[in-house]
N, C-alpha and C positions, 0 to 999 in steps of 0.2 A: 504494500500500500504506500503510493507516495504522499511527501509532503503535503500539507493545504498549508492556504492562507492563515493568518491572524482574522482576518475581517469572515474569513469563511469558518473558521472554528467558532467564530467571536455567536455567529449568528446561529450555529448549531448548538451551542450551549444556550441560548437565550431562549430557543425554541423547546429546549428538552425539558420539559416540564414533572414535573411530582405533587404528585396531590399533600398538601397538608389539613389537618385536622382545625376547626374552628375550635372559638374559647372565649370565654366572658373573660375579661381582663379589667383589673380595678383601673381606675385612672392615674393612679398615685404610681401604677409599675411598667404602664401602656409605654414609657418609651422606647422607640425601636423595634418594638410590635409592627406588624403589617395589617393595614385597617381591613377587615374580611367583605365589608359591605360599605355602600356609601352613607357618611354620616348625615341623617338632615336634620336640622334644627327643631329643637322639643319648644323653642320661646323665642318671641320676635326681643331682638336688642336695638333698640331698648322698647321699652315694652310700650312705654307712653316718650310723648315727646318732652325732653328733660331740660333744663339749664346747663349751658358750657361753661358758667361765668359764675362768680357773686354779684349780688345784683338787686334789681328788681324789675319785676314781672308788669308790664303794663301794654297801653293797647296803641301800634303805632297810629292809628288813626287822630288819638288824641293829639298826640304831637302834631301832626301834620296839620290839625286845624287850630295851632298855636298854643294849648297846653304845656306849660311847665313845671305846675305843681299839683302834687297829686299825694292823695289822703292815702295812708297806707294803714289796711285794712287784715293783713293778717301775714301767714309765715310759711315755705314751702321749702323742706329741708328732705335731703333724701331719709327716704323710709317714713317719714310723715308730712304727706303731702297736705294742701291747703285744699281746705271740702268744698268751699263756695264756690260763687259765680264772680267774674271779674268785673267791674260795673266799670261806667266810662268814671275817666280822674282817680282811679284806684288804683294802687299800685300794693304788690305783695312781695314783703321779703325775701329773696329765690338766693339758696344755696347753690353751686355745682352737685349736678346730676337731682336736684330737688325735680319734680314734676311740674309743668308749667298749669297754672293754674284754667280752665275753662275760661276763653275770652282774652286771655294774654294770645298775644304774639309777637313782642320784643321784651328783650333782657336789657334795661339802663345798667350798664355796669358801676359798681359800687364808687369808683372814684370819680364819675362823671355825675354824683349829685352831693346836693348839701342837704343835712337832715337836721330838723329841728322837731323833734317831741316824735309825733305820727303824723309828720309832713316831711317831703321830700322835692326840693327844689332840681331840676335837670339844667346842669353847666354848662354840657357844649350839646353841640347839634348834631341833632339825632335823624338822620334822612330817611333809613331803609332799615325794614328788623331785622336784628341781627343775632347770635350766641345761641340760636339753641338749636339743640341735636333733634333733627324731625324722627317720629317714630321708626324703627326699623330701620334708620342710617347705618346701621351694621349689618346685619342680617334679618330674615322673617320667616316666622315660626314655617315650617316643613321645607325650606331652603336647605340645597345640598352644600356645606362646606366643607367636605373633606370624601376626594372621592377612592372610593374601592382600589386596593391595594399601594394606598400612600405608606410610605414610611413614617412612621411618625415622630418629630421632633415636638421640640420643649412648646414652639409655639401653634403647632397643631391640638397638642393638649390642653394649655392656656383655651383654645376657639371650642373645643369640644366641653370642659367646665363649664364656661360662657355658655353654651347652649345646651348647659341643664341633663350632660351624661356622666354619671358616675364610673360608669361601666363600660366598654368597648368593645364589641364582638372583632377580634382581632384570630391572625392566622397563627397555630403553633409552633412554636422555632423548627428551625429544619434541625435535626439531629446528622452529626457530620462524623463518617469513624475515621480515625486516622491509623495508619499499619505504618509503621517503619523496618524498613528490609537491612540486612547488611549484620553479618560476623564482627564487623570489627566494631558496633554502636554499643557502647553503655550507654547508660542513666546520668545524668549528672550527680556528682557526689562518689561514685565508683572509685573505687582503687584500681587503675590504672596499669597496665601494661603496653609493652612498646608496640606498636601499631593497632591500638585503639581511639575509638574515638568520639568525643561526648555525642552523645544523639541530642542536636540542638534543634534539628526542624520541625521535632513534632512538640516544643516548648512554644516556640515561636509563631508556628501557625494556630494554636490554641489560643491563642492572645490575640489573635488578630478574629480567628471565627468567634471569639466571646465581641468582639467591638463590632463584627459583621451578626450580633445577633443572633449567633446559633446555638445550640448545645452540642457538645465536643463530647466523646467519646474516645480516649485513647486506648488502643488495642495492645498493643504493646509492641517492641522489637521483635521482628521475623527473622529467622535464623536463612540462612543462603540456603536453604535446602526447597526443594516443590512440597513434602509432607511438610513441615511444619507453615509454610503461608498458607498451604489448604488449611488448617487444622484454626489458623488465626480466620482465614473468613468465616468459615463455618460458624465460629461461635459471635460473629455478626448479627443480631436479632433484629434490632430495633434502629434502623439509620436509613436516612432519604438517600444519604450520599455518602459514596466508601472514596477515602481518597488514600490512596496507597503512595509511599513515598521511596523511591530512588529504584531500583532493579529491575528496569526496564530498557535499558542500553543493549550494546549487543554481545559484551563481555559474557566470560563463558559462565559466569557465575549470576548473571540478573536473569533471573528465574521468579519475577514477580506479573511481569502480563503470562508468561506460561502456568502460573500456578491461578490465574483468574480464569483463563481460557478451559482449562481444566475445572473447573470451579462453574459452569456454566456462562462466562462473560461472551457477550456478543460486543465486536467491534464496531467502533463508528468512526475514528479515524485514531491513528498510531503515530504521527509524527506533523507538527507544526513550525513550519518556516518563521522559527522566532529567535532571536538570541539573549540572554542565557534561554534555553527551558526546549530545546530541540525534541527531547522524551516525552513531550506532553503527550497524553492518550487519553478516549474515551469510548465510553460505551451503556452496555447494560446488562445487568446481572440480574436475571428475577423482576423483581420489583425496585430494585434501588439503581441508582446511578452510578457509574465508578468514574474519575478523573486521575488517572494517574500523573503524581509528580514528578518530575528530576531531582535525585538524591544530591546534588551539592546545591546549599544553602542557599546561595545567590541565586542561581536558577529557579528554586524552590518558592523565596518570598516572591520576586517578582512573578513568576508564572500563578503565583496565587492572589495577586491583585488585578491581571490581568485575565486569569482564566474562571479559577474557582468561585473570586465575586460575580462574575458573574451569571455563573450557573447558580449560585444562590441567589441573588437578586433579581434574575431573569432579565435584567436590560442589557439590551443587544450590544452598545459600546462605553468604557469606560467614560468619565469628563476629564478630556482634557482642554488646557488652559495653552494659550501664546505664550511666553519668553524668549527676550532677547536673550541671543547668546553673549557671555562675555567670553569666550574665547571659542579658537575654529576646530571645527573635530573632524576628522579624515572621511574621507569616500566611506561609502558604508559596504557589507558586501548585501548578498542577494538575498539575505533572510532579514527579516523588519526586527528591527536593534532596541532594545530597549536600555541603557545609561542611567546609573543612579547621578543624583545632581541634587545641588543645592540651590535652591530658588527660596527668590523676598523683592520686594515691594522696594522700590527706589523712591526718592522723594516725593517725584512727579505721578504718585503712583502707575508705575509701568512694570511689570514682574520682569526680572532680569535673574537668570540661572548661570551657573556652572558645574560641568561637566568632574565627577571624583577622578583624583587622577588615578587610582587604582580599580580597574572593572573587575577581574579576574571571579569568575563564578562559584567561589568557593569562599570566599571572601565574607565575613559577618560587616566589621569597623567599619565601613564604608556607610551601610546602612546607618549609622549612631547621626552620621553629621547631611545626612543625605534627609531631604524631603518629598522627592519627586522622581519622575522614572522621566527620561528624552526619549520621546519616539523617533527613531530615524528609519523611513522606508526602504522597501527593496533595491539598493544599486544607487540608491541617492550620493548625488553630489556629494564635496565637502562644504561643509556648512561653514560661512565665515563670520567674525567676529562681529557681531549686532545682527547677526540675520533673527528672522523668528523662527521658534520651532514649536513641538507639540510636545508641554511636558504633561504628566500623569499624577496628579497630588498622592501621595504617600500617603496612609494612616499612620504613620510612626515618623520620626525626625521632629526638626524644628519646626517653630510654627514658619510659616511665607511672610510673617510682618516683623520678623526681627529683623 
């Protein structure tokens, strides 16, 4: 099976779907949750037409027929609104967000009159009504504001409170197994001999599927044999998506897509024209998905921002952002390149990157100071100093506004 595209992987992952379970979700733990249905509004906001201002509540009419002082007859503060009717020359005490009284429709703001006892003098000139929030300037009751399969951030939940739901019918986290292959892999903490080596990928992609909202399951280290990576799938119960990491090259010893294929794995493609991450693979097992990773590090995180999100998020292409480059990067060759980099926001704000000077796909240190991946296409030119390129924001690194 030959190579594919990035953009052709990109969209068969995006496609490959898994059914997850619904769930009532408090609001207090909904972030990150995926919304299961579209939310519609339980209450119009605001529910009556309010004050934007302190103030007082009177009828522009008045004014406009030369009124300036005007008898104030009562008080409308949020949560105890003013019960009368607003007569002409009457003006009513109005808090921010107080209810506007029946018959008001302008707010005199509190600096623009003079008061004496329960009389109120207007200062400057008052032409047009103005300060108050008309009913349902935000939303209205059975309005949809948050539609079917949003991710949900801080200020989705803020809009969802607002319109009176406790509760959120949200999708189940996808449950993700991860198998790490390879003789030479300890645990971290391990007493050590010569030619081993920490098993740091399946630390580090667990960190990143807890921030992509999954639940992680680690399977533990597979020994280089075909029985014992059968013996690690089999005891696979409960997982949408099996992602298996490194032994899948052509060494005589990666024995990890042989022991899936044996294991009932159907393929869908074996090799992606990417740089680091050339081993990517996928397919399907049963009912669950498998994405195989490339066993050195580098290859590993970036083909997991690039591949894995988004077989779990199901959108077809990462977001990537412009930066200028601050310095030139060579001819690329004919596989689409991805470059850890460090990118931030320059005065003028204009996102301005550079290039790690160490790539090498085995590499961790790079990542610590790196916050972006540079895409650079098949066979592309060299890119020169200020040109713009396609970087890929990182979940890890610095922030882009240091």
């Amino acid at each position: 099976m030959n190579m594919i595209s990035v953009s052709k992987a990109l969209g068969i992952l995006s496609q490959s779907r898994f059914e997850l379970g619904v769930e009532m979700t408090n609001l207090t733990e909904a972030t990150g949750t995926v919304l299961a249905e579209d939310l519609a509004a339980k209450v119009t906001l605001p529910p009556f037409p309010v004050s934007a201002m302190d103030g007082y509540a009177v009828k522009i009419s008045d004014i406009e027929h030369g009124a300036l002082k005007f008898k104030v007859t009562g008080v409308s503060a949020a949560g105890n609104p003013f019960k009368g009717v607003l007569k002409s020359n009457e003006a009513v005490r109005i808090y921010t967000g107080g209810i506007v009284p029946i018959g008001a429709d302008h707010i005199v703001i509190q600096e623009n009159i003079i008061r004496e006892k329960n009389q109120i003098t207007i200062s400057e000139n008052e032409i047009f009504p103005r300060h108050i929030r008309n009913k349902g300037i935000d939303f209205f009751q059975g309005e949809v504001l948050i539609k079917k399969g949003t991710r949900l951030d801080a200020m989705h939940i803020g809009l969802a409170a607002a319109a009176n739901f406790n509760l959120l019918k949200t999708y189940k986290k996808p449950t993700i197994a991860i198998i790490s292959n390879g003789d030479e892999l300890k645990e971290p903490g391990s007493k050590l001999t010569p030619g081993d080596i920490i098993n740091s990928n399946s630390h580090c992609l667990t960190a990143l599927l807890n921030k992509w909202n999954a639940n992680v399951v680690n399977v533990g280290i597979a020994k280089d044999n075909i029985p014992d990576i059968m013996n690690k799938i089999k005891n696979i119960n409960d997982a949408d998506i099996i992602v298996p990491i490194g032994g899948a090259s052509v060494g005589d010893l990666d024995f990890m897509r042989i022991a899936f294929e044996k294991s009932g794995f159907l393929s869908v493609f074996e090799k992606v024209a990417v740089r680091p991450g050339k081993p990517v693979w996928f397919g399907k097992m049963n009912d669950k998905l498998v994405l195989g990773l490339p066993g050195n590090p580098a290859s590993a995180i970036v083909c997991a921002h690039i591949f894995l999100k988004t077989l779990i998020t199901q959108n077809n292409h990462p977001p990537f952002l412009k930066a200028k480059l601050n310095e030139e990067i060579p001819k690329n060759s004919n596989r689409e390149t991805y470059l850890r980099g460090f990118a931030k926001f320059n005065a003028i704000g204009q996102l301005e990157v550079t290039p790690m000077p160490k790539q090498d796909s085995s590499l961790l240190m790079p990542f610590v100071k790196s916050n972006v991946l540079i895409r650079l296409k098949p066979d592309e030119k060299l890119r020169k100093k200020h040109e713009l390129v396609d970087v890929l924001p990182l979940e890890t690194g610095p922030s882009l506004h240091e």
